[in-house]
C-alpha positions as CSV (number, residue, x, y, z in Angstrom):
1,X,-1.4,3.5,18.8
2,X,-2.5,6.0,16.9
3,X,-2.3,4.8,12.8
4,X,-2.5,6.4,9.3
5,X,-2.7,4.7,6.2
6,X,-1.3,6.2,3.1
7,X,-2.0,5.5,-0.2
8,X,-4.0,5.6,-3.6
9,X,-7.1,3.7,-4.6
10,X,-6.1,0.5,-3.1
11,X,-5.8,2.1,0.3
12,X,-8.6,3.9,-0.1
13,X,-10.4,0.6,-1.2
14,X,-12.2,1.9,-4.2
15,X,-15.7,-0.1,-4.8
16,X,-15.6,-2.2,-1.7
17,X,-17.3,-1.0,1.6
18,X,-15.2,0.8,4.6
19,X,-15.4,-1.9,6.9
20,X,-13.5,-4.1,3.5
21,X,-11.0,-1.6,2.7
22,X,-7.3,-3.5,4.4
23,X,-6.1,-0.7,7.2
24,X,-10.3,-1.4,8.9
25,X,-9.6,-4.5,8.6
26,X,-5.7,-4.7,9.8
27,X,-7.2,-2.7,13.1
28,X,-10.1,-5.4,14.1
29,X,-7.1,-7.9,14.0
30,X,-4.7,-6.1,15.9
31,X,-6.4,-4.3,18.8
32,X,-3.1,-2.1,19.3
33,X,-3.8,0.2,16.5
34,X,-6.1,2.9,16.3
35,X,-7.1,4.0,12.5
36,X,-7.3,7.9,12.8
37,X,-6.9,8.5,9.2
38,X,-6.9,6.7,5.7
39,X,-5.3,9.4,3.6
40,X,-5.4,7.3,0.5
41,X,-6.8,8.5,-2.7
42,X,-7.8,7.2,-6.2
43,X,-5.3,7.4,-9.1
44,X,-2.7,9.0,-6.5
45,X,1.1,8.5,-7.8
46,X,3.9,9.6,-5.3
47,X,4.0,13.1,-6.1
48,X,0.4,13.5,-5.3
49,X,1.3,11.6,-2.0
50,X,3.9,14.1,-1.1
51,X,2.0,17.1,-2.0
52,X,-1.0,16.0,-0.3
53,X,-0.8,13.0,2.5
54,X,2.4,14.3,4.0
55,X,1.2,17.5,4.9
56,X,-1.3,16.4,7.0
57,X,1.0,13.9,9.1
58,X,1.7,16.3,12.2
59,X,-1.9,17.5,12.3
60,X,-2.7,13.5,13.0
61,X,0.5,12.8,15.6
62,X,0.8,9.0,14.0
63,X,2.7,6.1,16.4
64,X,2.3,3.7,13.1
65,X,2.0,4.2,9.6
66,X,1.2,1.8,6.0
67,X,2.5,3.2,2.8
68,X,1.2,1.8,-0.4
69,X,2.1,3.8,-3.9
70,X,3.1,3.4,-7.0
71,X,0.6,1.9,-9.2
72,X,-0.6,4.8,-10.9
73,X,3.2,6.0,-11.0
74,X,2.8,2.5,-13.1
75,X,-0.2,3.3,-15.1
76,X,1.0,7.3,-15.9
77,X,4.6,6.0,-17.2
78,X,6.6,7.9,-14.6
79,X,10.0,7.0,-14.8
80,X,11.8,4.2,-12.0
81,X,14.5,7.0,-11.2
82,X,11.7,9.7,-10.5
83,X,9.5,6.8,-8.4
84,X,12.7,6.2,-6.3
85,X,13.4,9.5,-5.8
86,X,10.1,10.6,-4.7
87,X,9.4,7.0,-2.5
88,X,13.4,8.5,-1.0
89,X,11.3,11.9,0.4
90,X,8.4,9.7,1.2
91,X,10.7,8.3,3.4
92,X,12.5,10.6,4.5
93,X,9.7,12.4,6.0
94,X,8.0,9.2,7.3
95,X,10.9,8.6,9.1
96,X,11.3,12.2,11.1
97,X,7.9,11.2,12.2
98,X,7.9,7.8,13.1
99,X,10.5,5.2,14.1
100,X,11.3,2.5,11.0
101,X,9.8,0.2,13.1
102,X,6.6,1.8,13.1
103,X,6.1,2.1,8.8
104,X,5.4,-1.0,7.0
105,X,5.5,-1.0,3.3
106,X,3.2,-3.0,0.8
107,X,3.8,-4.1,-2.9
108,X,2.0,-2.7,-5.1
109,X,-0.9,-5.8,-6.5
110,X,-1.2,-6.8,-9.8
111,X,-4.0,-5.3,-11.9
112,X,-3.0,-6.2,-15.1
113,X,-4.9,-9.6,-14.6
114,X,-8.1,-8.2,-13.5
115,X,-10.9,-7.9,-16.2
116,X,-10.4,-4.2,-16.6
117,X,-6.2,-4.6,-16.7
118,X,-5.6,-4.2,-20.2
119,X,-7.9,-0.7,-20.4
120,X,-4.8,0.6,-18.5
121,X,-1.7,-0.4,-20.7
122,X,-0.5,-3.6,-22.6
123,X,-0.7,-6.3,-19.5
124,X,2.8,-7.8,-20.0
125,X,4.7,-4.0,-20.0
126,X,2.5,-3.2,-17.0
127,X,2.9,-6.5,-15.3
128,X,7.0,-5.9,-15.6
129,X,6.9,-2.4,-14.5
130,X,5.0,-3.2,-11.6
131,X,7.4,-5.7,-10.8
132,X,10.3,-2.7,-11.2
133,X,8.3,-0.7,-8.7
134,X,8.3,-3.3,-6.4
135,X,11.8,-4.2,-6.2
136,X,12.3,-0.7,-5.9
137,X,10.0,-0.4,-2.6
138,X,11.5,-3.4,-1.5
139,X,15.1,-2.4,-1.6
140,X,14.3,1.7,-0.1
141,X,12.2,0.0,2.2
142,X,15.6,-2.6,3.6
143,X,17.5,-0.1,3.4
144,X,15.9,1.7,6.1
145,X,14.9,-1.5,8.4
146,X,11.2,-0.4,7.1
147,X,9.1,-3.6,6.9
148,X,7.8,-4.8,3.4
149,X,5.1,-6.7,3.0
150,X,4.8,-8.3,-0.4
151,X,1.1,-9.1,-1.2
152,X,2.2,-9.4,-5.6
153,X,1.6,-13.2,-5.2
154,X,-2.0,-13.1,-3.7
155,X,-3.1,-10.2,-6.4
156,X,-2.2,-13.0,-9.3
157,X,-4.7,-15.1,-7.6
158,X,-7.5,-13.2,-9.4
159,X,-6.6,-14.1,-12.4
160,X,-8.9,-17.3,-12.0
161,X,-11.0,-16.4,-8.9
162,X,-13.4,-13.3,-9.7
163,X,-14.1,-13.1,-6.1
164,X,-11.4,-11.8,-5.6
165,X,-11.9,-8.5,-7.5
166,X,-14.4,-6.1,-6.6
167,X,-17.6,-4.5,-8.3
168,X,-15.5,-2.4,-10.4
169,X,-13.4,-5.3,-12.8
170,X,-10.2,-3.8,-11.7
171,X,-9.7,-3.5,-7.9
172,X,-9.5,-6.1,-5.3
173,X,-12.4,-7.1,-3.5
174,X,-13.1,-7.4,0.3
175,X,-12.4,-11.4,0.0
176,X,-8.4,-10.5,-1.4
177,X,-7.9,-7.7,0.9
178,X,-8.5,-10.3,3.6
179,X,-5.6,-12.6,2.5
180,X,-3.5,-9.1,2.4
181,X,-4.3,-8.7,6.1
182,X,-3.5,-12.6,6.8
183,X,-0.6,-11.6,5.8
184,X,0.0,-8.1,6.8
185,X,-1.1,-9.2,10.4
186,X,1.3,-10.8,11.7
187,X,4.4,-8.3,10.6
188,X,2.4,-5.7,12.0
189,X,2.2,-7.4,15.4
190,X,5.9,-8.6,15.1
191,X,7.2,-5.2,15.4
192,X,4.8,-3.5,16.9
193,X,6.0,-6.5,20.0
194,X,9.6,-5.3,18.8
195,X,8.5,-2.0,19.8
196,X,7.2,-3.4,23.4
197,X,10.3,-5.8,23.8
């Protein structure tokens, strides 16, 4: 089943190796899925997603695809009401491509507890507008029947394990996106056998 990630840096994986970044490692775990394209970029908000990674979504044909943005909608101080309305298009032409059963969403992680968090805005207004962002993913994502996956919780753990961020002091490291897919893993292989049933 041919799969596209989409996404900013931390779908893209920015300073950890390919074989680290979570859609490689999502496809060793779940043989049904075939990574033909990670289309995530660094410091990409949800317009940049729309002008770029949707055009190049019928050129790939994709049976299954991973959304993660919002972050640096976060970080630039766009406004909740403009990051709905642009995660609404997202959508909208995810879902002329693909069945809802075939997108799963993910939260957006928090950075704000990472060495290099605070270099990107005051940690506790950061930390609560990520929190916004993901409650609204969650709620565009239900209203749609689109899975979300809700890795917040496992991001906080690098608050007291380094290991858990990579090279760079700010992203995760190869170690956390491997609880993300732990927990990614088995939604993906839930409906991709609600797909099969």
């Amino acid at each position: 089943m041919r799969y596209v990630a989409l996404g900013d840096s931390y779908t893209i994986g920015t300073s950890v190796e390919r074989e680290e970044r979570f859609p490689e490692l999502l496809v060793r775990v779940e043989p049904r899925l075939e990574l033909v394209a990670n289309l995530g970029v660094d410091g990409y908000t949800t317009a940049d997603l729309i002008r770029d990674e949707l055009p190049a979504l019928p050129g790939l044909a994709p049976e299954f695809i991973t959304v993660l943005i919002g972050v640096n909608d976060v970080v630039q101080r766009v406004p909740d009401a403009t990051y709905e309305a642009n995660l609404v298009e997202i959508f909208d032409v995810l879902l002329a491509a693909v069945p809802p059963r075939r997108i799963v969403a993910l939260s957006v992680p928090d950075y704000t507890v990472t060495p290099a968090g605070a270099d990107y805005g005051d940690p506790s207004a950061r930390h609560a507008a990520i929190v916004e962002t993901n409650s609204i993913m969650a709620r565009q994502s239900d209203q749609r029947a689109v899975a979300f996956v809700d890795i917040f919780d496992l991001s906080l753990g690098a608050a007291g394990d380094r290991t858990l961020v990579a090279r760079d002091g700010l992203h995760p490291s190869g170690a956390q996106y491997a609880r993300w897919v732990d927990r990614l893993a088995p939604v993906v292989t839930r409906v991709l056998g609600d797909e099969v049933g």
